[in-house]
Structure formats: C-alpha cells, structure tokens
C-alpha positions as CSV (number, residue, x, y, z in Angstrom):
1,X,22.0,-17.1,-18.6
2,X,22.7,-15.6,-15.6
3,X,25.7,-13.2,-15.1
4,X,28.3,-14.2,-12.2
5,X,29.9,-11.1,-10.5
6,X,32.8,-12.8,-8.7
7,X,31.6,-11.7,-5.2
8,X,32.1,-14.7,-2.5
9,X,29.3,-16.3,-1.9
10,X,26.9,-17.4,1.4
11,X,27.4,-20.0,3.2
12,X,23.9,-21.4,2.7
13,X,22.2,-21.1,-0.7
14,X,18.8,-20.8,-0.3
15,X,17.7,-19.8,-4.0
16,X,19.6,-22.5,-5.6
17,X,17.7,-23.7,-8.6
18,X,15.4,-21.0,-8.4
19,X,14.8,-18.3,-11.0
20,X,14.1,-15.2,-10.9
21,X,12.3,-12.6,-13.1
22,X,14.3,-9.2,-12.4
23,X,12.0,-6.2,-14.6
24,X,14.3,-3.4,-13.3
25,X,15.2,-0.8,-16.6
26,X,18.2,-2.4,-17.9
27,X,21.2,0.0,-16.7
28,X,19.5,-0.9,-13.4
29,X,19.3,-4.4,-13.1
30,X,23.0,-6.1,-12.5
31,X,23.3,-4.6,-8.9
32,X,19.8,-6.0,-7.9
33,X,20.9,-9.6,-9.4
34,X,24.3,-9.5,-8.1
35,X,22.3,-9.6,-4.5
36,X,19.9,-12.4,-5.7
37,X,23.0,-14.5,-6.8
38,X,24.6,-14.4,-3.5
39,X,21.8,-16.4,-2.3
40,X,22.1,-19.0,-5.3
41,X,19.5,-17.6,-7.6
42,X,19.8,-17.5,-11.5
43,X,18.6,-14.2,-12.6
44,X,16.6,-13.6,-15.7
45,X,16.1,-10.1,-17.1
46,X,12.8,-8.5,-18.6
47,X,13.7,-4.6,-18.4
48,X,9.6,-3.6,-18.3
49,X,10.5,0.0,-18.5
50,X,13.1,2.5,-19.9
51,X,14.2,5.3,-17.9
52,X,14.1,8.6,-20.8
53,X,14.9,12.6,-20.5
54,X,11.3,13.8,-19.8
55,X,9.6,14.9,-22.7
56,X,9.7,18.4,-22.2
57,X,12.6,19.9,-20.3
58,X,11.1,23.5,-19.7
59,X,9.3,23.0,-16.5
60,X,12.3,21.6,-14.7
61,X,14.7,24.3,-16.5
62,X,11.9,27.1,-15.1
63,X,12.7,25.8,-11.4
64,X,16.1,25.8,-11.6
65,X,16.0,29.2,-12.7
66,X,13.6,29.7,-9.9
67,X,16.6,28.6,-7.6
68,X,19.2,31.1,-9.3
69,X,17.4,33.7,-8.5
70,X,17.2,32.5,-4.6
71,X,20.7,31.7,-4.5
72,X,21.4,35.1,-5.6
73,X,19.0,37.0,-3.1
74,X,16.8,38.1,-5.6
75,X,13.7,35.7,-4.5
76,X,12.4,33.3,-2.1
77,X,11.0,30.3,-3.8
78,X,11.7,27.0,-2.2
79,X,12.2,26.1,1.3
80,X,12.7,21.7,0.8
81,X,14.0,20.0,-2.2
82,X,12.8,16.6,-1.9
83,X,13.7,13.1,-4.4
84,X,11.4,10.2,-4.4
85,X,14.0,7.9,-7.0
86,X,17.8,8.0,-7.2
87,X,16.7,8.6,-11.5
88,X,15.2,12.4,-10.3
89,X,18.3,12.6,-8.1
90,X,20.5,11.8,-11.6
91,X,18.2,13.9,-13.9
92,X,17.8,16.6,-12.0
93,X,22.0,17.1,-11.2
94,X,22.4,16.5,-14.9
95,X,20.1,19.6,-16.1
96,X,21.8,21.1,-13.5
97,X,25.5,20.4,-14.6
98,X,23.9,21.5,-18.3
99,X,23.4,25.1,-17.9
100,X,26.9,25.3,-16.2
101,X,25.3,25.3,-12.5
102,X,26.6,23.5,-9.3
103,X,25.5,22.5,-6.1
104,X,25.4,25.4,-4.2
105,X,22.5,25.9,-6.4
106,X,20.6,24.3,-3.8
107,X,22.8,25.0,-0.5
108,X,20.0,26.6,1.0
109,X,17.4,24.3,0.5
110,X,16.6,21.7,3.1
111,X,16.6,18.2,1.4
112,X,14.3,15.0,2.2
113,X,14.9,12.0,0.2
114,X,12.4,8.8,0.0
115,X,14.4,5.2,0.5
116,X,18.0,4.3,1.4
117,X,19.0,4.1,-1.7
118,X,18.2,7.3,-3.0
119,X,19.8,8.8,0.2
120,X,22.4,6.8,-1.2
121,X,22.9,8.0,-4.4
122,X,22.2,11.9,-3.1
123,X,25.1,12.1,-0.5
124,X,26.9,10.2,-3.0
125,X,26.7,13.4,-5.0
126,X,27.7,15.8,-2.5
127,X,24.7,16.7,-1.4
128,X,23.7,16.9,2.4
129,X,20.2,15.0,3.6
130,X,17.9,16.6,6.2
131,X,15.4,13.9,6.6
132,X,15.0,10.3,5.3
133,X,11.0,9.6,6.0
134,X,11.1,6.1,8.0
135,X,8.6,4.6,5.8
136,X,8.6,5.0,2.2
137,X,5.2,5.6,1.5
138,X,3.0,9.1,1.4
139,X,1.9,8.4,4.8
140,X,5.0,8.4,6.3
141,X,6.8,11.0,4.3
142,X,4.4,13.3,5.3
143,X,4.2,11.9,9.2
144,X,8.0,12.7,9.0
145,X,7.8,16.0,7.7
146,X,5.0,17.3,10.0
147,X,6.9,15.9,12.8
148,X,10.2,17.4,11.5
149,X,8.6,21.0,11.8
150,X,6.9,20.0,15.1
151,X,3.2,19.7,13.1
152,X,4.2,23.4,11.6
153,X,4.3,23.3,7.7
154,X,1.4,25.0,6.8
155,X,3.0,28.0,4.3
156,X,5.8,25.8,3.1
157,X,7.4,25.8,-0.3
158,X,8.8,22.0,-1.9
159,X,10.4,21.3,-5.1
160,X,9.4,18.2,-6.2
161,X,11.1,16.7,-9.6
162,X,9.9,12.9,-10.6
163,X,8.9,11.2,-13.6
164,X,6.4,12.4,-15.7
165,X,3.6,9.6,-14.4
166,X,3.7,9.5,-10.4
167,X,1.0,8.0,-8.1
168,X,-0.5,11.1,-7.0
169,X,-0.8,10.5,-2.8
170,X,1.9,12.6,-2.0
171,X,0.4,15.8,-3.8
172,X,-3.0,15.3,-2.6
173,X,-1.6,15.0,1.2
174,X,0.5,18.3,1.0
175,X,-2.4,20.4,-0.7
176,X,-4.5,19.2,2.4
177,X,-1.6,20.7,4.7
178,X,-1.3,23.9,3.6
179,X,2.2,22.9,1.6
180,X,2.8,24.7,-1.7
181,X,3.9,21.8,-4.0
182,X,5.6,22.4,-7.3
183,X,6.1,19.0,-9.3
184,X,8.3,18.8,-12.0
185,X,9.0,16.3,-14.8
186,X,12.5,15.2,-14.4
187,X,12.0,12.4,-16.5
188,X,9.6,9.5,-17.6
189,X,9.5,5.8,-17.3
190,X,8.4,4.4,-20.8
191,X,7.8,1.1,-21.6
192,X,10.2,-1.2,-22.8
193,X,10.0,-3.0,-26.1
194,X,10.1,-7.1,-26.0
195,X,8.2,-9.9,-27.7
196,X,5.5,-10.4,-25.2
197,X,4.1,-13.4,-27.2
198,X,7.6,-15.1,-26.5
199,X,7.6,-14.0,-23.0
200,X,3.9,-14.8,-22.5
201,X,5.0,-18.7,-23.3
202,X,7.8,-18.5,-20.4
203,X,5.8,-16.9,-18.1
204,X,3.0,-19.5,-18.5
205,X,4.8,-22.2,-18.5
206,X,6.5,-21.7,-15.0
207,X,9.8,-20.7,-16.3
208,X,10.3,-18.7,-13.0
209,X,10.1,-18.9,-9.6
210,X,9.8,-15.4,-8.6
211,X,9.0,-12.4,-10.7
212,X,10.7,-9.1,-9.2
213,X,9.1,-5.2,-9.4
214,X,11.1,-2.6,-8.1
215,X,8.7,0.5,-8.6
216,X,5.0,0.9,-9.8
217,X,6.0,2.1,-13.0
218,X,7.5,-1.1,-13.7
219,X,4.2,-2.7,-12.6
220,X,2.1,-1.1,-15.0
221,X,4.2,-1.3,-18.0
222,X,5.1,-5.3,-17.6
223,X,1.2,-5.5,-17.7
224,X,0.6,-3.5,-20.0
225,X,3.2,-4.9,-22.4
226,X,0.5,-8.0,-22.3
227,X,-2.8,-6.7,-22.8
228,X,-4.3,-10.3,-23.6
229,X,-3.9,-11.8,-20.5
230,X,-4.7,-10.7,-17.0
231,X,-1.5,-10.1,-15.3
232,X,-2.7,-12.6,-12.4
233,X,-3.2,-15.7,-14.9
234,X,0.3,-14.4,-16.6
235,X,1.7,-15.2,-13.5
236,X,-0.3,-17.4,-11.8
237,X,2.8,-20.0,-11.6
238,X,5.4,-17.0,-10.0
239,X,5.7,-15.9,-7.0
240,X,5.2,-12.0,-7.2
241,X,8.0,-10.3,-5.3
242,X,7.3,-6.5,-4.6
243,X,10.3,-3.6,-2.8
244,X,7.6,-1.8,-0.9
245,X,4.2,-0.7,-0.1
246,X,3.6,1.4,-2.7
247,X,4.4,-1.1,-5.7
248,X,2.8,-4.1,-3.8
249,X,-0.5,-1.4,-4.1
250,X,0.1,-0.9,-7.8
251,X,0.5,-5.1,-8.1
252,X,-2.7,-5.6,-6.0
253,X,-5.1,-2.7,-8.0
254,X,-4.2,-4.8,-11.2
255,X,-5.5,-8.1,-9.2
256,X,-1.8,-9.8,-8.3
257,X,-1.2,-11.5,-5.3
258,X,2.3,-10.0,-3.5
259,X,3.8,-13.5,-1.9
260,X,6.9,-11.3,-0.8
261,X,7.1,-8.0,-0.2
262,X,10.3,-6.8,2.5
263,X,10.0,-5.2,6.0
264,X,12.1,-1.8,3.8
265,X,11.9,-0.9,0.8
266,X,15.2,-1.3,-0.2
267,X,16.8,-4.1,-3.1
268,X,18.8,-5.7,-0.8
269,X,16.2,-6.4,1.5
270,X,14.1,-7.4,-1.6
271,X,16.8,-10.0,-2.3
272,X,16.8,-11.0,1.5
273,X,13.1,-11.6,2.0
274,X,13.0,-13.3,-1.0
275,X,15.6,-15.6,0.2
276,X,14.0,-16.3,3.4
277,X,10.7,-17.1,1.5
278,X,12.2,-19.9,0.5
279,X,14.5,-21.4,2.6
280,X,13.5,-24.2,5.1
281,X,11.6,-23.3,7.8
C-alpha cells in the first residue's frame, strides 16, 4: 500500500489509478514516491539493490592518506575530486569522519559532481562545487571538463571514488586525454533479496503501470534477480521509466524498451515525465 506523506497535492492528478514499480535501494525510495504521489500515483516498492560498505576499504583509506599528505605540503597528488552518486558523496565523508579527518582534507581540491542531486547532497555537506557537467553522461562530463580548462587537461590528477561495479566510459575517455585517473571503491551496489517467483506473477500479470530505474546498477540486478525470463517479456505489460541516458543504455543492452526517460536526470523530473506520459494530450 502506498505510503501518504501529507504534502498538499496538484491540482490535476494525472497518475491517479496508476501504479508504479519504484526499484530504488530501500533507504532511498520514499523521497522518489513522495514525488510520484503528488501526481496521484500509488507507489509500489521492489528495492533491486542494496547500497553496502565496499568490500575492501584499503584502497579508498590509501587515497585519503594520499590527501593528508597534500594537505600537509608533503605531496602533490590530486588536482579534482569528482562524485558520480550522492552514496560515494556519503561513503566517502564517512571514511573520512572515521579516521578523525575533516573537510579541509580536501580544501584544495577542485570538485565536479555528476547530477543535481548529488550537487545537492555535496554542498549539503559543506563542501564547495566547481563544476556540475550539464549532461550526466561521460560525454558531457568530459565536454565540461575540457572546456572548464579551456581544452587543457592533459597532465591532470582526479580522484574518483564509486561503487565497486561502474560502466567504464568515463575511465576509458580520461585515459584517452592525457588525465591520470585513480578510481576507488567507495562502496558497492549488491543485489537485493526478494521472492522473484512471487514478483515474477505481478509483473506478468500487469500489476503495474510503470516500472521505475534510477541507476544502471539497479537495472542489472532487477534482471538478474530473474534469470528465467527475459527482462523484456517480464515487463512486457509496464511501461519502463528510466532517470537518464546512462540507465536507459543499461535498460536497452538487456533488450527493454525505455517509454519514458526525462529531459535531466534528476528524480523529480523522472516523476514529472512520467506524469506527462500519461496525462491527456
């Protein structure tokens, strides 16, 4: 049943009598259906992943020692910090907090964030943000950077902490540019455990409307958590609703059709295209 958040609602309710699927970790998903219930929706969670400490926290504590030793003059090892997910913004503060360090820790670092909601979540934190790439995906965080330095980035240093499986575009990109990358597991995305067989029968049956996917991760997991089924026949009878470019790529390399994908990758434009898809036209 879907939970009611007391907010006031729109005028016009174009998702009323619709469900929809939300697959966002479970800690994550309220805010997301608080914005699909403003526009009439019932919401339905299937967490297809769990956000987890990463399974080894040695390479991350190895850069942030990396970054004592800069803050204290005694090397140069980073020139940009950059998060791709408000989680690596959260992990990464956390191990930081945990060996008693602070933020100026990384008050000579330029910082790039991917998305409005991580920028979100980073100045939240008290941390000041350089650049916000226009578009989300590799192309145009790298477009941004380049253009940031004025096409100059050959020689420079970025600490990049994510979760243990990332789509490798953005690696592959910098390497080409002459940009010395060093990745970092922050944390990992692991799949969530659910009675697929159960699920399976909803799914098929045309319980929802619209089946939501926030990230790639949670693309890959939800189909993997059904290995009998292609995921397009799982969800033949839902419309597949994807943030951004990048996870409408994951949802198309496993054969989905993406009926709604936003002009940003952002949840509350998620929540707004997927209310225009269906009101009257």
């Amino acid at each position: 049943m879907a939970k009611m958040t007391g907010e006031p609602r729109l005028t016009k309710h174009p998702l009323d009598g619709k469900r929809v699927l939300i697959t966002r970790a479970a800690r994550q998903a309220e805010s997301f259906a608080a914005l699909l219930e403003r526009y009439g929706a019932q919401t339905i969670s299937l967490p297809a992943i769990v956000i987890a400490e990463p399974s080894c926290w040695d390479p991350l504590d190895d850069a942030l020692r990396r970054l004592r030793e800069q803050a204290a003059g005694a090397a140069s090892h980073y020139d940009w910090l950059f998060f791709t997910s408000a989680n690596a913004v959260e992990f990464f503060l956390k191990r930081l907090r945990f060996h008693g360090d602070d933020l100026r820790l990384v008050s000579g670092l330029r910082l790039c964030v991917i998305g409005k909601g991580t920028a979100g979540v980073t100045r939240d934190a008290g941390l000041s943000v350089d650049l916000v790439p226009s578009r989300f995906n590799a192309e145009g965080v790298v477009e941004s950077f380049v253009a940031f330095h004025g096409g100059q980035v050959a020689g420079l240093r970025v600490l990049l902490p994510r979760a243990r499986v990332a789509r490798e575009a953005l690696p592959e990109a910098f390497a080409a540019l002459g940009v010395a990358l060093d990745i970092v597991e922050a944390y990992q995305t692991l799949r969530s455990d659910f009675d697929s067989a159960a699920w399976m029968r909803r799914l098929q049956s045309g319980d929802f409307d619209v089946v939501t996917f926030a990230s790639a991760s949670a693309v890959t997991q939800f189909a993997e958590a059904f290995p009998g089924i292609h995921p397009s026949e799982l969800l033949a009878r839902a419309k597949v609703a994807c943030i951004g470019p990048v996870t409408s790529q994951a949802a198309r390399e496993l054969g989905l059709a993406v009926a709604i994908e936003p002009p940003e990758a952002t949840l509350p434009a998620l929540a707004e295209a997927i209310a225009a898809h269906f009101s009257p036209r």
